[in-house]
NUTORDO-291391 format. One record per residue (C-alpha): residue number from 1; x, y, z. Coordinates in Angstrom, 1 decimal, padded with zeros to 4 digits. Layout:
BEGIN
+-----+--------+--------+--------+
| num |     xx |     yy |     zz |
+-----+--------+--------+--------+
| NUM |      X |      Y |      Z |
...
+-----+--------+--------+--------+
//
This chain:
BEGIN
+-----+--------+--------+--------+
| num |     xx |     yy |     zz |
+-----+--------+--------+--------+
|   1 |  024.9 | -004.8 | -015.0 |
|   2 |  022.3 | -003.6 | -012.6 |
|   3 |  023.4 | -001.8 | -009.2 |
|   4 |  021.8 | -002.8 | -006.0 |
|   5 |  019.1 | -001.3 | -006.2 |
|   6 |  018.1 | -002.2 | -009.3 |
|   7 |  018.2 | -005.8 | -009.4 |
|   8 |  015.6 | -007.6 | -011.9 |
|   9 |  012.4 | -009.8 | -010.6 |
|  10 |  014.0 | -012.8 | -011.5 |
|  11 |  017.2 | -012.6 | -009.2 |
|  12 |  015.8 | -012.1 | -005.9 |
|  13 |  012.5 | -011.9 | -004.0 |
|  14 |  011.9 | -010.4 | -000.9 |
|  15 |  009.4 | -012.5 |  001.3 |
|  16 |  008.2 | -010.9 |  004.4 |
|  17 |  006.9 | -014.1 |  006.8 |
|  18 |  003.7 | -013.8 |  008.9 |
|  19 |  004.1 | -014.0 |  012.4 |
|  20 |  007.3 | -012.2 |  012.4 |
|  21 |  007.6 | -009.2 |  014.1 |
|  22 |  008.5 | -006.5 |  011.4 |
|  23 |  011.9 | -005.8 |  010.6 |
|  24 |  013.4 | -002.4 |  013.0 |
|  25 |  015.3 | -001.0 |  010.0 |
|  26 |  015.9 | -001.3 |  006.2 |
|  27 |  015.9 | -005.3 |  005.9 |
|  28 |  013.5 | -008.2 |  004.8 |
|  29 |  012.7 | -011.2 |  006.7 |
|  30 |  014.1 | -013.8 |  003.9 |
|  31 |  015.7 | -013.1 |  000.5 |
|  32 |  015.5 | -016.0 | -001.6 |
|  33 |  017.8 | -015.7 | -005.1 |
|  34 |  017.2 | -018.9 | -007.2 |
|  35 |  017.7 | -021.8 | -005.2 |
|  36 |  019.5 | -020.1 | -002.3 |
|  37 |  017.9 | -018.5 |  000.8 |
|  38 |  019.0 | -016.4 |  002.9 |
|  39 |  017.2 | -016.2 |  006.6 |
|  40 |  018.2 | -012.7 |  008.5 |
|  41 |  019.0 | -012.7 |  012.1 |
|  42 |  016.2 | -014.3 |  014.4 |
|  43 |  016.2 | -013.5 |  018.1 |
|  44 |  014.0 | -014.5 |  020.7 |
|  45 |  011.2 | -012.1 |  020.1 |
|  46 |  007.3 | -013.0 |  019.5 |
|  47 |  005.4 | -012.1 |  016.8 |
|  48 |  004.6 | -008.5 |  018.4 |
|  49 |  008.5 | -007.9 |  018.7 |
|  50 |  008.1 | -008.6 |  022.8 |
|  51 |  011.2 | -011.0 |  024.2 |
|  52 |  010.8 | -014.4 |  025.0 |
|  53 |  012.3 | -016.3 |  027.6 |
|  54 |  014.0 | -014.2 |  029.6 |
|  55 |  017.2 | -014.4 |  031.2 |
|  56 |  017.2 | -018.3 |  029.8 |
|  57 |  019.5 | -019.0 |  027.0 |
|  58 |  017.7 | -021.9 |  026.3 |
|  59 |  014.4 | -020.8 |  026.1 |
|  60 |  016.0 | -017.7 |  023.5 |
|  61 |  017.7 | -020.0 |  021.6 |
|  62 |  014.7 | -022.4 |  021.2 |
|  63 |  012.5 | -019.0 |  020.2 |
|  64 |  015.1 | -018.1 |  017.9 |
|  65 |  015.8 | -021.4 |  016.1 |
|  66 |  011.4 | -021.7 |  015.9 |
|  67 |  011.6 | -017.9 |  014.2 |
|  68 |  014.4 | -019.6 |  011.4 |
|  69 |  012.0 | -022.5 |  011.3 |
|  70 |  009.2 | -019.9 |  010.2 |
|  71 |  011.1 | -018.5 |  007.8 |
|  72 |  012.6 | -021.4 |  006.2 |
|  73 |  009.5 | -022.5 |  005.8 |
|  74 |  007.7 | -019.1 |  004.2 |
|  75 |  011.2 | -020.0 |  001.4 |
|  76 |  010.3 | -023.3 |  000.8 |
|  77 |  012.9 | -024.8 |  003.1 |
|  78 |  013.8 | -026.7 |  006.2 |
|  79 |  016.8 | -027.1 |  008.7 |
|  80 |  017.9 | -029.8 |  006.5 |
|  81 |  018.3 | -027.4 |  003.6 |
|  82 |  020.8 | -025.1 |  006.1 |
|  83 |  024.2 | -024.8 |  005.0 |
|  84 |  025.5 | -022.7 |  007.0 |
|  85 |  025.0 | -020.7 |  010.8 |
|  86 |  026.2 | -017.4 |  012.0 |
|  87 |  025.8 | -017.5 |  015.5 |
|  88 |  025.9 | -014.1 |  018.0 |
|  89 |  026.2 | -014.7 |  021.7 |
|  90 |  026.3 | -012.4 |  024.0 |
|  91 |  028.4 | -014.7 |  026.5 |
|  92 |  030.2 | -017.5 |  024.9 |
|  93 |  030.3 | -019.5 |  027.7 |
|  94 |  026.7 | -020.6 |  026.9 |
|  95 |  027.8 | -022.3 |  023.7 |
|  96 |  026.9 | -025.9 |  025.1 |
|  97 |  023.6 | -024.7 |  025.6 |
|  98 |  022.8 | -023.7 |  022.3 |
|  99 |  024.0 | -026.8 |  021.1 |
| 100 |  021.7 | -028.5 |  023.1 |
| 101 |  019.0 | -026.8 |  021.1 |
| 102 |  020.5 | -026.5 |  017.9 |
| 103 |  020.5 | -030.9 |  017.5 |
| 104 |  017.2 | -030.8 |  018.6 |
| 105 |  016.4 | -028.7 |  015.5 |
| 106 |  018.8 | -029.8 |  013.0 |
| 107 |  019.1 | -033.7 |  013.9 |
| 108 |  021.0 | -035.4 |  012.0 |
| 109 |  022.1 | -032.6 |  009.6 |
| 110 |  025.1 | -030.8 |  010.2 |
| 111 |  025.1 | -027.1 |  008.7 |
| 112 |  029.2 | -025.1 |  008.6 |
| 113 |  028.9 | -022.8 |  011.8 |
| 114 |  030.2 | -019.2 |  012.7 |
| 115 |  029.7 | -018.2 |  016.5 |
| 116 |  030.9 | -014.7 |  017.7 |
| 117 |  030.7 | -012.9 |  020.7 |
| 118 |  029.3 | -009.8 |  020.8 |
| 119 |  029.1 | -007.4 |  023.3 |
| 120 |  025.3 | -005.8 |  023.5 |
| 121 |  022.4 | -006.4 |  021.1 |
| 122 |  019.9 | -004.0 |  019.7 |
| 123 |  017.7 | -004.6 |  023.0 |
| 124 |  019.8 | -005.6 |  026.0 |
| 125 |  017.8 | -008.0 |  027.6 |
| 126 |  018.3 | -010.3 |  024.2 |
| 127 |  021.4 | -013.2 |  024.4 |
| 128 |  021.7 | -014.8 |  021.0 |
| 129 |  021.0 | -014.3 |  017.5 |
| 130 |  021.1 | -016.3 |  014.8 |
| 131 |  021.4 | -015.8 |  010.6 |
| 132 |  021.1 | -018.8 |  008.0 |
| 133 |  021.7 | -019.7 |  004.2 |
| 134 |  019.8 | -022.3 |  002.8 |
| 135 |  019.9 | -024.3 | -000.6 |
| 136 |  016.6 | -025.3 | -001.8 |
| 137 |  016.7 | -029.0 | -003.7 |
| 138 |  016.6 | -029.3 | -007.0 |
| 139 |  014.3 | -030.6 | -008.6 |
| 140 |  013.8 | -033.8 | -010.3 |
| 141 |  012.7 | -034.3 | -014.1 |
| 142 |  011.9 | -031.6 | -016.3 |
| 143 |  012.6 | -027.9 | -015.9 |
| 144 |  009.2 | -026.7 | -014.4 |
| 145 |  008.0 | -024.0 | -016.1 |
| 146 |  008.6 | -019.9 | -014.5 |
| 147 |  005.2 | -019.1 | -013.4 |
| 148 |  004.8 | -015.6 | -014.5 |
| 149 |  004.4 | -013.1 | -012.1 |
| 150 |  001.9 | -011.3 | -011.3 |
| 151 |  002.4 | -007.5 | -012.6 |
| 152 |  000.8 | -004.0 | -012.7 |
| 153 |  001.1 | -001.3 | -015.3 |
| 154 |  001.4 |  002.4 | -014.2 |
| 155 |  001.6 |  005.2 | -016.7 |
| 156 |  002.5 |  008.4 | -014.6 |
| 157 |  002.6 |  011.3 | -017.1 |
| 158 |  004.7 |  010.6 | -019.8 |
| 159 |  006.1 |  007.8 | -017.9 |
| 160 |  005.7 |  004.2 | -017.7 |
| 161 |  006.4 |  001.7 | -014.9 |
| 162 |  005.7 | -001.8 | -014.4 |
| 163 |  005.1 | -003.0 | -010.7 |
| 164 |  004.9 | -006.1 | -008.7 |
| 165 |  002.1 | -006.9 | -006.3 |
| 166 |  003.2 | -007.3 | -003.0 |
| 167 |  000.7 | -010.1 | -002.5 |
| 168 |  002.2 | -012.2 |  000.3 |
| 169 |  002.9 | -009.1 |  002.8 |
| 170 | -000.4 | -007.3 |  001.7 |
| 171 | -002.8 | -009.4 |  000.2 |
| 172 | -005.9 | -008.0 |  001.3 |
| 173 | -004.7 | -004.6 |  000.1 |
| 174 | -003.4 | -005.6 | -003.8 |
| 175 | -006.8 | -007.6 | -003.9 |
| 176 | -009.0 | -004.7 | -002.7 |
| 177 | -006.7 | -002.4 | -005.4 |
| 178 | -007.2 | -005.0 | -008.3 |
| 179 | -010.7 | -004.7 | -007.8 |
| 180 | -010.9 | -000.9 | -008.7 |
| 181 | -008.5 | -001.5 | -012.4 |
| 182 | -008.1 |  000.3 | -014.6 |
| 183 | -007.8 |  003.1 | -012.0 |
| 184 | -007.4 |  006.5 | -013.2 |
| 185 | -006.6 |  009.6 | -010.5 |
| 186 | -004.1 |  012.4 | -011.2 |
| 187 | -000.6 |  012.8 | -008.5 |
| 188 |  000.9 |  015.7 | -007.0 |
| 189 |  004.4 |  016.3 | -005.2 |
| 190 |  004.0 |  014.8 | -001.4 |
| 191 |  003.7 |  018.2 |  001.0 |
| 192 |  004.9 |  015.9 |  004.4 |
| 193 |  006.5 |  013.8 |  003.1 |
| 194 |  009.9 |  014.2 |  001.3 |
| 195 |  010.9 |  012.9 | -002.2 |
| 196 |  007.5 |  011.2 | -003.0 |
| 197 |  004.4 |  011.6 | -005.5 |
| 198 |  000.7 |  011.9 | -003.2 |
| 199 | -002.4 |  010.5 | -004.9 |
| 200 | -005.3 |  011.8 | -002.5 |
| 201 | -007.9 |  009.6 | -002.1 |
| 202 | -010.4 |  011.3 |  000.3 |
| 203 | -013.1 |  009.1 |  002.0 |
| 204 | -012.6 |  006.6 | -000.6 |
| 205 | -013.0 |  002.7 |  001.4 |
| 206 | -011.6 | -000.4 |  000.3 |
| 207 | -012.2 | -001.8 |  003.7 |
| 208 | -009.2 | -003.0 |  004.3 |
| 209 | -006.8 | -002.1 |  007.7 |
| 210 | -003.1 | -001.9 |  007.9 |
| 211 | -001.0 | -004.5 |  006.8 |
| 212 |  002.9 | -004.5 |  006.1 |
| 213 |  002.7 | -000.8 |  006.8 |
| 214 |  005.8 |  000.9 |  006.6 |
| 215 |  006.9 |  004.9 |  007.1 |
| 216 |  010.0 |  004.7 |  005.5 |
| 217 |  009.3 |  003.8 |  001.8 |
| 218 |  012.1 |  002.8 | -000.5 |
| 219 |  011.9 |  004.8 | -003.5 |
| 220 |  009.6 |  002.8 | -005.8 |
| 221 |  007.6 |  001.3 | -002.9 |
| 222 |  004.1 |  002.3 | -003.3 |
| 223 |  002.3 |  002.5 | -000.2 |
| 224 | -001.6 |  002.9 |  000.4 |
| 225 | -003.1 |  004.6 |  003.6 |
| 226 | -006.6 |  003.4 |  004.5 |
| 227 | -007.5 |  007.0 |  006.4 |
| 228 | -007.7 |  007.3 |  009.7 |
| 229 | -005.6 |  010.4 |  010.9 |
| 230 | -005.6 |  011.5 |  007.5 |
| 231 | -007.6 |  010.8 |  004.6 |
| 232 | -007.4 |  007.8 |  001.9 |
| 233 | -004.2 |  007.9 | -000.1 |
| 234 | -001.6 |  006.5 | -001.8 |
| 235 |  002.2 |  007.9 | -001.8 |
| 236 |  004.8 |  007.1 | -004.8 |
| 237 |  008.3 |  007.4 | -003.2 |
| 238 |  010.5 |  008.4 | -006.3 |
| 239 |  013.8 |  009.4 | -003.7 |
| 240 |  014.2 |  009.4 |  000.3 |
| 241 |  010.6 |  010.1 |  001.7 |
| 242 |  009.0 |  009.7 |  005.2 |
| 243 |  005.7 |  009.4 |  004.7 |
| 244 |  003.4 |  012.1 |  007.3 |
| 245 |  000.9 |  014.2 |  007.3 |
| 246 |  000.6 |  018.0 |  008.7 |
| 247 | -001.0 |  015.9 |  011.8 |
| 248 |  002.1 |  013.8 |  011.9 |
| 249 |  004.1 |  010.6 |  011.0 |
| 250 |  001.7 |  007.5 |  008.8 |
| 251 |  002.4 |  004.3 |  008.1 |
| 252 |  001.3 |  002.6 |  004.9 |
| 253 |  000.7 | -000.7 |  003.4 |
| 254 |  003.4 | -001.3 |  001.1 |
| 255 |  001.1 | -003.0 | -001.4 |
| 256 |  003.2 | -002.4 | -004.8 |
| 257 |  007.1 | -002.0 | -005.6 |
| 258 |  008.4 | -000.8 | -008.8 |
| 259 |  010.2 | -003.4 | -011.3 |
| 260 |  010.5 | -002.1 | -014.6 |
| 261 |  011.2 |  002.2 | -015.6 |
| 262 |  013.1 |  002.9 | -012.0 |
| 263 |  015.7 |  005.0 | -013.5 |
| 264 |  012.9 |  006.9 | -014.3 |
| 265 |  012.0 |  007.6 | -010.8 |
| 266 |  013.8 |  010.9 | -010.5 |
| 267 |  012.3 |  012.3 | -013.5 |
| 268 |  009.1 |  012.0 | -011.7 |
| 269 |  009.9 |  014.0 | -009.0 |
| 270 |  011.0 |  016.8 | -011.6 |
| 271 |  008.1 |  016.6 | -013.4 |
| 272 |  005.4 |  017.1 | -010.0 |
| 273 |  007.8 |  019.6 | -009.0 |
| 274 |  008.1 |  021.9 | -012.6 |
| 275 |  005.3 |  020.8 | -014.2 |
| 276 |  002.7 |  020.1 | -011.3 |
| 277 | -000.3 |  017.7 | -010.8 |
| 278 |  000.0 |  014.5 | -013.2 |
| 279 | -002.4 |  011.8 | -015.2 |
| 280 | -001.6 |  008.5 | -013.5 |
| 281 | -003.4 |  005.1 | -014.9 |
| 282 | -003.0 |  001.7 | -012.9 |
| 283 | -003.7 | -001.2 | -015.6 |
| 284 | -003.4 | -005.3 | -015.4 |
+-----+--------+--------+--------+
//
């Protein structure tokens, strides 16, 4: 049985949602595993991360319950597809209000409903957040076929890998990469940046900008850096990395997340770090 964090393509999928402000720690937007989704805590914030509504419970909850709405939506899903609620207040007493909101929202669907009180959220001027499962219908007739997913081939060394493009966070990026397949370059052990391979690039342009950038990779999540601060490059996280430079922290577009071969991920790092610099082949 696979641990959790190895868990095959075909039980979950991550799906980061545009328009969302991006996630303030080691979470997704929306994890959707078969016909189940599951929506992580929406608060009142804009797509920038900046508060809405003020000291107004009704305008955070109606911010709130149109960031679940997004969200649903990027799963395939709507409020009638909620099953169930989780709702965080910081004062109970405005339960009524939310309620308000929530019918205007749900209608005539009813979803099974938690509500807490909680002391302080993550930014204190916030007053509600609110998590949601969904259930996606099933469909009618015959079993549709599994669209096959889109995957990359990496040969690192002796090594092999199979990736999946992360095509709805970065799309510009994994189309600008497909472009340059079969890519050939040779790695060597990240200097700045922790447990992680470094593939430097130079002045090398795919004209794209940052998108879905990330400095705290999870081993396996390849990231590409379009220069800037530092030159063009592409970092491998095989264990706990923070991606930086000698002029200090990058972020990077997370354009490619290892599937297939990550038990092999620490025997990477051995080999960059005993054996040195590394072939490394990017195929369809």
């Amino acid at each position: 049985m696979p641990t959790a964090a190895h868990w095959p393509a075909a039980h979950r999928e991550e799906i980061w949602v545009p328009g969302m402000p991006e996630p303030i720690s080691h979470f997704v937007h929306v994890v959707r595993a078969g016909r189940l989704v599951f929506v992580s805590g929406c608060v009142a914030s804009d797509d920038q991360g900046r508060t809405v509504g003020g000291s107004d419970i009704v305008a955070q909850t109606r911010q709130a319950h149109e960031n679940i709405k997004r969200c649903l939506a990027a799963a395939g899903a709507t409020f009638a597809d909620v099953c169930k609620v989780t709702v965080f207040l910081k004062n109970v007493a405005h339960r009524e209000a939310v309620n308000t909101v929530r019918k205007e929202y749900f209608g005539a669907s009813r979803p099974a409903s938690t509500l807490i009180e909680i002391s302080q959220f993550v930014r204190p001027e916030l007053l509600i957040e609110i998590e949601a499962v969904a259930v996606l219908p099933e469909k009618k007739g015959a079993a549709p076929r599994r669209k096959a997913r889109a995957t990359l081939h990496i040969r690192l060394g002796p090594l092999t890998f199979t990736a999946r493009w992360e095509e709805t966070a970065a799309p510009r990026t994994c189309a600008a990469f497909r472009r340059l397949l079969p890519y050939r370059q040779r790695i060597i052990q990240a200097r700045w940046s922790g447990e992680a391979g470094w593939i430097p690039l130079g002045v090398l342009d795919l004209g794209v900008g940052a998108e879905h950038a990330t400095s705290e990779p999870a081993p396996g999540a390849l990231l590409f850096y379009p220069a800037g601060v530092s030159e063009t490059e592409i970092l491998f996280p095989y264990g706990p990395a923070r991606f930086a430079s000698v002029h200090g922290p990058l972020a990077g577009n997370h354009f490619l997340t290892i599937e297939e071969g990550r038990v092999h991920l620490p025997e990477v790092g051995r080999l960059l770090c005993w054996e040195g610099a590394q072939d490394i082949t990017f195929e369809a």
